[in-house]
KEKEVEX-152958 format. One record per atom (N, C-alpha, C, CB): residue number from 1; residue in three letters; atom name; x, y, z. Coordinates in Angstrom, 2 decimals. Atoms other than C-alpha are relative to their C-alpha. Glycine has a CB too. Layout:
BEGIN
R  resi  resn  name  u  v  w
R  NUM  ALA  CA  X  Y  Z
...
end
This chain:
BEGIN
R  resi  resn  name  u  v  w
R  1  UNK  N  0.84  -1.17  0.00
R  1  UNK  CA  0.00  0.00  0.00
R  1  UNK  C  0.90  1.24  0.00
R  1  UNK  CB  -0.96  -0.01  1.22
R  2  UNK  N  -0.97  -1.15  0.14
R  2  UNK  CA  1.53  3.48  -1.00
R  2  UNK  C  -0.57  0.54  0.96
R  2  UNK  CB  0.16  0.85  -1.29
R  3  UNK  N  0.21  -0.94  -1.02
R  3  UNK  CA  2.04  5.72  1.80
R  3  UNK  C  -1.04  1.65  -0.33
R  3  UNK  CB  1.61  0.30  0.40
R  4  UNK  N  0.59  -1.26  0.32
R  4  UNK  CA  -0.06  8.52  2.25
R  4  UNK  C  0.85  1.89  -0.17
R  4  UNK  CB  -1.02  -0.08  1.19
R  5  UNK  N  -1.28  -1.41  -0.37
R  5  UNK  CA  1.88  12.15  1.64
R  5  UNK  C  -0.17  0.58  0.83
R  5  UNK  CB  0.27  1.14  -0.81
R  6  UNK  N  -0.35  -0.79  -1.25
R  6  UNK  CA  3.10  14.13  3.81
R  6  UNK  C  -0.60  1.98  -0.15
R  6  UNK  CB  2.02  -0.23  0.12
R  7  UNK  N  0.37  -1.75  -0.28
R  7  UNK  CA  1.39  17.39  4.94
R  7  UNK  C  0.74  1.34  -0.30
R  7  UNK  CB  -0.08  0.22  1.36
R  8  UNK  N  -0.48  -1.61  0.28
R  8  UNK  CA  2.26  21.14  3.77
R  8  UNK  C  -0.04  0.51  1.50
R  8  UNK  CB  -1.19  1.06  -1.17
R  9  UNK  N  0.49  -1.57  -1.35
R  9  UNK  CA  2.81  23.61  6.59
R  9  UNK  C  -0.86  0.36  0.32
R  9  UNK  CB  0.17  1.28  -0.08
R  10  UNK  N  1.07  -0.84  -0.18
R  10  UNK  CA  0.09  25.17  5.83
R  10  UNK  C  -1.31  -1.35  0.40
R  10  UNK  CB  -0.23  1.09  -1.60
R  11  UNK  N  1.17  1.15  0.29
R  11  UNK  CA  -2.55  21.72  5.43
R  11  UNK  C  0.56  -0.10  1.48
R  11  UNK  CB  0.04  -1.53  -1.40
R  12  UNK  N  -0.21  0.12  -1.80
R  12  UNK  CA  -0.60  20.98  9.45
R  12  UNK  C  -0.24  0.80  1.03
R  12  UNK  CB  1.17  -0.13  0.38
R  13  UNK  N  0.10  -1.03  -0.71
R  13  UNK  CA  -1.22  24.22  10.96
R  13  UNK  C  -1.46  -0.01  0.03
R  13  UNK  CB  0.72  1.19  -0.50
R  14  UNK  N  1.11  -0.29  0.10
R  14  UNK  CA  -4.73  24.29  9.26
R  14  UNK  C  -1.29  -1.34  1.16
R  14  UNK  CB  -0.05  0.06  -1.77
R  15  UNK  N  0.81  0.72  -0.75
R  15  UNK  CA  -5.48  20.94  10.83
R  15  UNK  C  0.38  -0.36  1.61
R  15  UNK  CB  -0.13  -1.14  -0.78
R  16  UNK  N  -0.19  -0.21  -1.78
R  16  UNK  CA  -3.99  21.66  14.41
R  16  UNK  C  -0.77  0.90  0.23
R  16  UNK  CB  1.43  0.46  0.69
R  17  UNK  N  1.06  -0.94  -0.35
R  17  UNK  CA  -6.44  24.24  14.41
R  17  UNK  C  -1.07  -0.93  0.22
R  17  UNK  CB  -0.34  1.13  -1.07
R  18  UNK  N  1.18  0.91  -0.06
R  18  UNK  CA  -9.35  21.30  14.29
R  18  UNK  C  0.74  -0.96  1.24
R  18  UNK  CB  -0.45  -0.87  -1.69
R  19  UNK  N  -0.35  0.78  -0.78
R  19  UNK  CA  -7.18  19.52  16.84
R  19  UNK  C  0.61  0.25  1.44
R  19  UNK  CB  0.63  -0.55  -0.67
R  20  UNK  N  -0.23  -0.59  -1.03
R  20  UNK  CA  -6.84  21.31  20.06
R  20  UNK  C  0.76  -0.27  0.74
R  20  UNK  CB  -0.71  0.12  0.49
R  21  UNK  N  -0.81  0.58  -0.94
R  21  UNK  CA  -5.37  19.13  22.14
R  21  UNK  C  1.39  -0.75  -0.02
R  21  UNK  CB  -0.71  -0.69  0.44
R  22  UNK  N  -1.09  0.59  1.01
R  22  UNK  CA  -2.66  17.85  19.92
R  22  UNK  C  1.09  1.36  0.09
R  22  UNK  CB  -0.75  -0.39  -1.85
R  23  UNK  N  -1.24  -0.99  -0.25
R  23  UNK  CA  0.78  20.05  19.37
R  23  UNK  C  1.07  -0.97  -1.16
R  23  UNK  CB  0.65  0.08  2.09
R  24  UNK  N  -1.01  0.80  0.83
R  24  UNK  CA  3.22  19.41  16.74
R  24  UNK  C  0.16  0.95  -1.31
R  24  UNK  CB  -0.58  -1.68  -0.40
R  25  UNK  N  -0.19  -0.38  1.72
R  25  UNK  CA  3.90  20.29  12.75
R  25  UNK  C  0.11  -1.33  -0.60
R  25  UNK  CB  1.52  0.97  -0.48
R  26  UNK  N  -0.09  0.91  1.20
R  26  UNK  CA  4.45  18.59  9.56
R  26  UNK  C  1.12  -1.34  0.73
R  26  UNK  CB  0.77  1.02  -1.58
R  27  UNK  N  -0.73  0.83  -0.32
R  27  UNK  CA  6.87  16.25  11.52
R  27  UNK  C  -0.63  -0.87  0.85
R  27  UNK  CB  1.01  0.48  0.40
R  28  UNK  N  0.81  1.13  -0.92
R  28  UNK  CA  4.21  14.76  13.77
R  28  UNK  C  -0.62  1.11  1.00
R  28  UNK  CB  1.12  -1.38  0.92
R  29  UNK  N  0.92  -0.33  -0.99
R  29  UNK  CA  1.65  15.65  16.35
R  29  UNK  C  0.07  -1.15  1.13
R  29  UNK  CB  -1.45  0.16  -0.66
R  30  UNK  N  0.05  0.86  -1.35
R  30  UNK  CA  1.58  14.71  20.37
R  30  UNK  C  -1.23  0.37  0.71
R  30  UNK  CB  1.27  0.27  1.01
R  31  UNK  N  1.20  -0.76  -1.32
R  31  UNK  CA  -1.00  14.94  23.42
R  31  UNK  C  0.27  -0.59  1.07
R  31  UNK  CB  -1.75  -0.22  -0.11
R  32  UNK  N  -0.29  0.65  -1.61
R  32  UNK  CA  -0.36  13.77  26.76
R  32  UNK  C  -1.28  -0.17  0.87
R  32  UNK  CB  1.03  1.07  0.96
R  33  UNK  N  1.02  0.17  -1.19
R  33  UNK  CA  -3.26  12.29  29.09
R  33  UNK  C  0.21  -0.47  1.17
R  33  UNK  CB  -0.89  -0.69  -0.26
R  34  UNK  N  0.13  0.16  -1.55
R  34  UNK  CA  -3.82  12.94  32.75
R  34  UNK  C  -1.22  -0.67  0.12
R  34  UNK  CB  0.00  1.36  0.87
R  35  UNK  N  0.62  0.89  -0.26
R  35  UNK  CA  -5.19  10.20  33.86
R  35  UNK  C  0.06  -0.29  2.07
R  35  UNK  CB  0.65  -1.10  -1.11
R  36  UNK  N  0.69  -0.42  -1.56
R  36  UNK  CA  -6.97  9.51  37.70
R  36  UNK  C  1.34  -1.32  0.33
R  36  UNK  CB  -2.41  -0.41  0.51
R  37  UNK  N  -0.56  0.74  -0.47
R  37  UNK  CA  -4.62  6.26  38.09
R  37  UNK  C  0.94  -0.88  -1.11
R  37  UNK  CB  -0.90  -0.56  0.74
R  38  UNK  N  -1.20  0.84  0.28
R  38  UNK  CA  -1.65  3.67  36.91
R  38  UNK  C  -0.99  -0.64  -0.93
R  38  UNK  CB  0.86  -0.94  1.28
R  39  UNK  N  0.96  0.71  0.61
R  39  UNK  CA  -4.58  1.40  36.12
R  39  UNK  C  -0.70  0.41  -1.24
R  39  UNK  CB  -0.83  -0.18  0.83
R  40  UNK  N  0.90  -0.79  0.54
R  40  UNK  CA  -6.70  3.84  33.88
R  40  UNK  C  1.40  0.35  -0.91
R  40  UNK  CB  -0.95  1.18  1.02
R  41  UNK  N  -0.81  -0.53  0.61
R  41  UNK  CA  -3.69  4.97  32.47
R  41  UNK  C  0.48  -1.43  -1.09
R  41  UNK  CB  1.03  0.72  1.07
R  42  UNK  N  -0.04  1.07  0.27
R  42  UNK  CA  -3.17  1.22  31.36
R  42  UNK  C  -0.73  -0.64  -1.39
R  42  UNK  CB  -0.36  -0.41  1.07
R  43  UNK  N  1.48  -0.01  0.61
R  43  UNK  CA  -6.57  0.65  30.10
R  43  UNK  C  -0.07  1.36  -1.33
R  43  UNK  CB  -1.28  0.40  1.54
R  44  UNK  N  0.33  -1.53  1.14
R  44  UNK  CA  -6.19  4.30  27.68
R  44  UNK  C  0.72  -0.77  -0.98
R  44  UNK  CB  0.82  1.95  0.38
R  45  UNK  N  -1.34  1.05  1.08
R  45  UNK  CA  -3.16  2.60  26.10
R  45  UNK  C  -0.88  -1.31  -0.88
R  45  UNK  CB  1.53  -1.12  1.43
R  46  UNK  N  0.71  1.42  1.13
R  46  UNK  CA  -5.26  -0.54  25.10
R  46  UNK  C  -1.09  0.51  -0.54
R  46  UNK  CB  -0.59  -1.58  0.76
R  47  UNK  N  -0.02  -0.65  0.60
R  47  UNK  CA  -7.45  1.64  24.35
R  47  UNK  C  -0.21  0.07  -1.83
R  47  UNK  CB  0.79  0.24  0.57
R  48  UNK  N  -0.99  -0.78  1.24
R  48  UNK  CA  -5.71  3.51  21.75
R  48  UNK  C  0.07  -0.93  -0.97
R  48  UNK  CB  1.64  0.44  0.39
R  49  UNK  N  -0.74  1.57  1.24
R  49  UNK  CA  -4.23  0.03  20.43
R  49  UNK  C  -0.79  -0.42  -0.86
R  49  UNK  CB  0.36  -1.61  0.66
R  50  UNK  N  1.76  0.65  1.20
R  50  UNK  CA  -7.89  -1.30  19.19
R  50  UNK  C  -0.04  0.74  -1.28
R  50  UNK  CB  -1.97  0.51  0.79
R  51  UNK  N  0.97  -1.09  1.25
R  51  UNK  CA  -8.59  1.96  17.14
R  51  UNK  C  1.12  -0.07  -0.93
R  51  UNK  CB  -0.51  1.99  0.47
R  52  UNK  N  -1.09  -0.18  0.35
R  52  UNK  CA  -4.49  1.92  16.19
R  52  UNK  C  -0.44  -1.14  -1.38
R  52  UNK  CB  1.23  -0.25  1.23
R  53  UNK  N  0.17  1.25  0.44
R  53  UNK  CA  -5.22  -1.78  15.00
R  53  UNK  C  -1.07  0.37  -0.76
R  53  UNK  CB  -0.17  -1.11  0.97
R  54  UNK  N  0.91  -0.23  0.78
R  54  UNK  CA  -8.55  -0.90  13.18
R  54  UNK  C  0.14  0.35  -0.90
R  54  UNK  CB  -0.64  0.49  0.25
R  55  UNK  N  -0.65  -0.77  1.07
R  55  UNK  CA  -6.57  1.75  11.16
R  55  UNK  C  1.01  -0.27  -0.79
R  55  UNK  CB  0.34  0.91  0.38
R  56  UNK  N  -1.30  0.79  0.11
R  56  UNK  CA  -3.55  -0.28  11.00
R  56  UNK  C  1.22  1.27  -0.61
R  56  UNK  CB  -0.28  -1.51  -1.27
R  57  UNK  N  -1.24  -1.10  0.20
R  57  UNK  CA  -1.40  2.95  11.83
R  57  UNK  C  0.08  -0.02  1.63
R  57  UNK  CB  -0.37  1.83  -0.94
R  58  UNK  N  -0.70  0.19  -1.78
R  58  UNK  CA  0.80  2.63  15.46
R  58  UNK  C  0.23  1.31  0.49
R  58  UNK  CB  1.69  -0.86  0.17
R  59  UNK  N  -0.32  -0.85  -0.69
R  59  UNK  CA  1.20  5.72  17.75
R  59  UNK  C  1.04  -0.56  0.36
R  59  UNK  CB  -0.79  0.43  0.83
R  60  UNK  N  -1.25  0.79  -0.98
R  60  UNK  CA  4.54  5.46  19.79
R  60  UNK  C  -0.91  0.63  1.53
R  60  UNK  CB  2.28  0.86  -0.32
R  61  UNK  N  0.74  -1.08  -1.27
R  61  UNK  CA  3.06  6.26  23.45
R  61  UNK  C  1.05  -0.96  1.12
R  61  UNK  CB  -2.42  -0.14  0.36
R  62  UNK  N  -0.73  -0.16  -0.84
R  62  UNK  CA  4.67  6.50  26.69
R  62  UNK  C  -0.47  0.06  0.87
R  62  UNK  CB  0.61  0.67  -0.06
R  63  UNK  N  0.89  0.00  -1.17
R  63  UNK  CA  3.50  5.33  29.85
R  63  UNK  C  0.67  0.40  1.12
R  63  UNK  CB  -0.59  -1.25  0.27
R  64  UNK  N  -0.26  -0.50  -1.10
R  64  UNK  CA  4.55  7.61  32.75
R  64  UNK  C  -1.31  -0.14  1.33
R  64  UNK  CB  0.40  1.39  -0.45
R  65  UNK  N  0.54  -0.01  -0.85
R  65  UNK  CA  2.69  6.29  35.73
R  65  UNK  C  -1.35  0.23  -0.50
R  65  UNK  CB  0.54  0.71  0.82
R  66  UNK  N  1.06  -0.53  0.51
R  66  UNK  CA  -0.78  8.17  35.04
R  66  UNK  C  -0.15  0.96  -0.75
R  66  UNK  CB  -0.58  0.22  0.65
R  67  UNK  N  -0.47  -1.01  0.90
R  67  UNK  CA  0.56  10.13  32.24
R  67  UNK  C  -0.11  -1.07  -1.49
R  67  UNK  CB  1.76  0.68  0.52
R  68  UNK  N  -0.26  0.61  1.39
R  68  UNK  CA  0.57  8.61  28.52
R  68  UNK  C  -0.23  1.28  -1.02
R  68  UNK  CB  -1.13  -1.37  -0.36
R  69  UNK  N  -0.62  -1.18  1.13
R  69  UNK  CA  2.32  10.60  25.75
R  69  UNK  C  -0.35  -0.77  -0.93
R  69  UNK  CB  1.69  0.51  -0.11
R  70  UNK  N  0.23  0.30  0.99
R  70  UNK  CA  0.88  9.79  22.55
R  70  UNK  C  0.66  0.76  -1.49
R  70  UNK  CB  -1.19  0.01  0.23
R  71  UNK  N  -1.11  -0.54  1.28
R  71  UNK  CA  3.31  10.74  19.40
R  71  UNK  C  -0.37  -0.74  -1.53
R  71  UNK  CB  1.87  -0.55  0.46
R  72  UNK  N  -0.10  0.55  1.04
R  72  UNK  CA  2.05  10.07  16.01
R  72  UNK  C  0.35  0.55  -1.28
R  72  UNK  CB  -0.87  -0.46  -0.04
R  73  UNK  N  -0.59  -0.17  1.37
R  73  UNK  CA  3.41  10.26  12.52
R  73  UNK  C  0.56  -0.77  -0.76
R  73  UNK  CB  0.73  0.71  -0.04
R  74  UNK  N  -0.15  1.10  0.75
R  74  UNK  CA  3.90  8.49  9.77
R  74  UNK  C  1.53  0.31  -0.91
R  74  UNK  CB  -1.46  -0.20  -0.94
R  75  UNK  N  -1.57  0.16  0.56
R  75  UNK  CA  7.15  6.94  9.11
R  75  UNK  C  0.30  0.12  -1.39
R  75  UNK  CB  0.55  -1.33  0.30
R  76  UNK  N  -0.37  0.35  1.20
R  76  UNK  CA  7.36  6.25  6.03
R  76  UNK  C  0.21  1.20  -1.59
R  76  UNK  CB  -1.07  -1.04  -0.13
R  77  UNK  N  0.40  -1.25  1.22
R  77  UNK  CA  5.96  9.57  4.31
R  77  UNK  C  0.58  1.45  1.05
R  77  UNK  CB  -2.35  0.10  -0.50
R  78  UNK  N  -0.58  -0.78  -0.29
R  78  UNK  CA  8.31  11.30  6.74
R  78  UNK  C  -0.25  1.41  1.07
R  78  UNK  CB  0.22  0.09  -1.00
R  79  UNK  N  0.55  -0.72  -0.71
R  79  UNK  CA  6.09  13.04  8.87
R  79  UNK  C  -1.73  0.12  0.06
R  79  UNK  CB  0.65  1.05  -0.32
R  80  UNK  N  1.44  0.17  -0.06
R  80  UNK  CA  2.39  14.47  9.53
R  80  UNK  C  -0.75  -0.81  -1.71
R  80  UNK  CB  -0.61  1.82  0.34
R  81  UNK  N  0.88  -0.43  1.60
R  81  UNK  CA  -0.26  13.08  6.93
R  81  UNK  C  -1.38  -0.26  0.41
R  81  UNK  CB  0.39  -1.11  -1.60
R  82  UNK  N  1.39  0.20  -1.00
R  82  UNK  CA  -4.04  12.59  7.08
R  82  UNK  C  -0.50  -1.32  0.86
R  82  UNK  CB  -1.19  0.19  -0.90
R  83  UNK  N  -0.03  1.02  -0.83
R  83  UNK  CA  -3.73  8.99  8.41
R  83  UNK  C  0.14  0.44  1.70
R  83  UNK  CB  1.18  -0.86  -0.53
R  84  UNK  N  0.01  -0.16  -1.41
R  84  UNK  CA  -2.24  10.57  11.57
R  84  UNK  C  -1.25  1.17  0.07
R  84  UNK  CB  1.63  0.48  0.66
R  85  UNK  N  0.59  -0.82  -0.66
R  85  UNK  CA  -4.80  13.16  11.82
R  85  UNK  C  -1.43  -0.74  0.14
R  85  UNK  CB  0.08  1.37  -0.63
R  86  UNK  N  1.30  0.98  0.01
R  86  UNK  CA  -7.71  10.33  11.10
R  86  UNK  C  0.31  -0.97  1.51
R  86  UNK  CB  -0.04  -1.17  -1.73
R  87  UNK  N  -0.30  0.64  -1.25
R  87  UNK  CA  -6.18  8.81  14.23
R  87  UNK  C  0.33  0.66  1.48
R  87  UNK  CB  1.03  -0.69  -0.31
R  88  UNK  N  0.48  -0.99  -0.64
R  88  UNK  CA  -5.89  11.83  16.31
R  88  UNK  C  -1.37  0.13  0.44
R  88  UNK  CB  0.27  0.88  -0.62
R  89  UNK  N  1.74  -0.26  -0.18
R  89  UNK  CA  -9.78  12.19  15.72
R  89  UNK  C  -0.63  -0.95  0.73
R  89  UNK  CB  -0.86  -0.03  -1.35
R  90  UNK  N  0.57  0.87  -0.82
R  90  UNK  CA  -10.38  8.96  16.82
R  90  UNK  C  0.51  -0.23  1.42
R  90  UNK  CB  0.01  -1.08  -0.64
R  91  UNK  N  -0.29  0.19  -1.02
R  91  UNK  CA  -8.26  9.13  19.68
R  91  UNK  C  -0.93  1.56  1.31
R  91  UNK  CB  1.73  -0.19  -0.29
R  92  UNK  N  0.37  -0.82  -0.44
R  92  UNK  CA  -9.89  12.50  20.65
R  92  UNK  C  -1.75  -0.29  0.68
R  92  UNK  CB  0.35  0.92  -1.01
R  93  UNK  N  1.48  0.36  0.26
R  93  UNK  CA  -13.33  10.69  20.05
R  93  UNK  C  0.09  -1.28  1.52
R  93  UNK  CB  -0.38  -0.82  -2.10
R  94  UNK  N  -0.15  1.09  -0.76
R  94  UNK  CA  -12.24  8.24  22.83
R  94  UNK  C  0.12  1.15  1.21
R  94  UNK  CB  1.29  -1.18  -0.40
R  95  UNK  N  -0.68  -1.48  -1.26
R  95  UNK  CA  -10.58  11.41  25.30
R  95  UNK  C  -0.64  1.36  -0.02
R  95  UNK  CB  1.75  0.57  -0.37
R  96  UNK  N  0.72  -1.64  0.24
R  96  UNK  CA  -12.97  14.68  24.45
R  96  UNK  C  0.78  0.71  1.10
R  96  UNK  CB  -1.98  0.19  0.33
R  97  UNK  N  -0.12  -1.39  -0.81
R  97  UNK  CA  -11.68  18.16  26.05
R  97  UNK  C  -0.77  -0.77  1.52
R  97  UNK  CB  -1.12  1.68  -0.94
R  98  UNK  N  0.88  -0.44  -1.12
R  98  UNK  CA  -14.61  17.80  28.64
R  98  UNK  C  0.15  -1.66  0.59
R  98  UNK  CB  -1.82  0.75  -0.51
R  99  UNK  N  -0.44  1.06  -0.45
R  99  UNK  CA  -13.73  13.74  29.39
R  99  UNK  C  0.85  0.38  1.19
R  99  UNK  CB  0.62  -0.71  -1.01
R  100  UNK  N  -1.12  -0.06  -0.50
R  100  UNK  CA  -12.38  13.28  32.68
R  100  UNK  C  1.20  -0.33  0.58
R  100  UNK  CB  -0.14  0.24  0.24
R  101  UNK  N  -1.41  0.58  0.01
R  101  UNK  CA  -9.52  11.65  32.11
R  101  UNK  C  0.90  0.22  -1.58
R  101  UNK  CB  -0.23  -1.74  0.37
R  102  UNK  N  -0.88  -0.76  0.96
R  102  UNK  CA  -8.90  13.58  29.08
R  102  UNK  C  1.41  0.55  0.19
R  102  UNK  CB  -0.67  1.02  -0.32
R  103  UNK  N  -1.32  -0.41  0.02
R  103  UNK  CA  -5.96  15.39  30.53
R  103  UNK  C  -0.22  1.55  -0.06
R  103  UNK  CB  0.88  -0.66  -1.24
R  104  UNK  N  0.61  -0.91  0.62
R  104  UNK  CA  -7.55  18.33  29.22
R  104  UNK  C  0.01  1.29  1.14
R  104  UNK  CB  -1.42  -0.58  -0.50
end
């Protein structure tokens, strides 16, 4: 399957504006969730993995205690493209702003 391309400046900026909670450029987008416990923090991660697996595109994430850093971008096409931002959405769709264990 050919990789999807990689985002303009402008197409990454335009869609960190639709993505609030995210932070990044054309090289990738992150978000970090505060989470109530170790456990919960556990559980976000698997999670994540299902929807990862659905899409069959991997976040790298980082489990600090009740913290998980979520970092995605696609290797292959060198940085942001709309795969990671179709996986953003769904991870946002899992964590909303007003969720509270969004982080938010």
């Amino acid at each position: 399957m050919p990789s999807a391309p990689r985002l303009s400046p402008d197409d990454a900026s335009a869609a960190l504006t639709a993505l609030p909670l995210w932070s990044g450029g054309v090289d990738g987008i992150e978000r970090t969730l505060e989470l109530p416990s170790f456990r919960t923090a556990v559980e976000a991660i698997s999670m994540i993995a299902d929807v990862a697996e659905q899409l069959d595109h991997h976040p790298d994430m980082d489990l600090r205690w009740s913290r998980v850093r979520i970092a995605v971008s696609t290797h292959s096409a060198g940085g942001l493209t709309e795969l990671d931002l179709q996986l953003a959405r769904r991870i946002d769709a899992l964590f909303p702003a007003d969720h509270p264990d969004s982080g938010a």
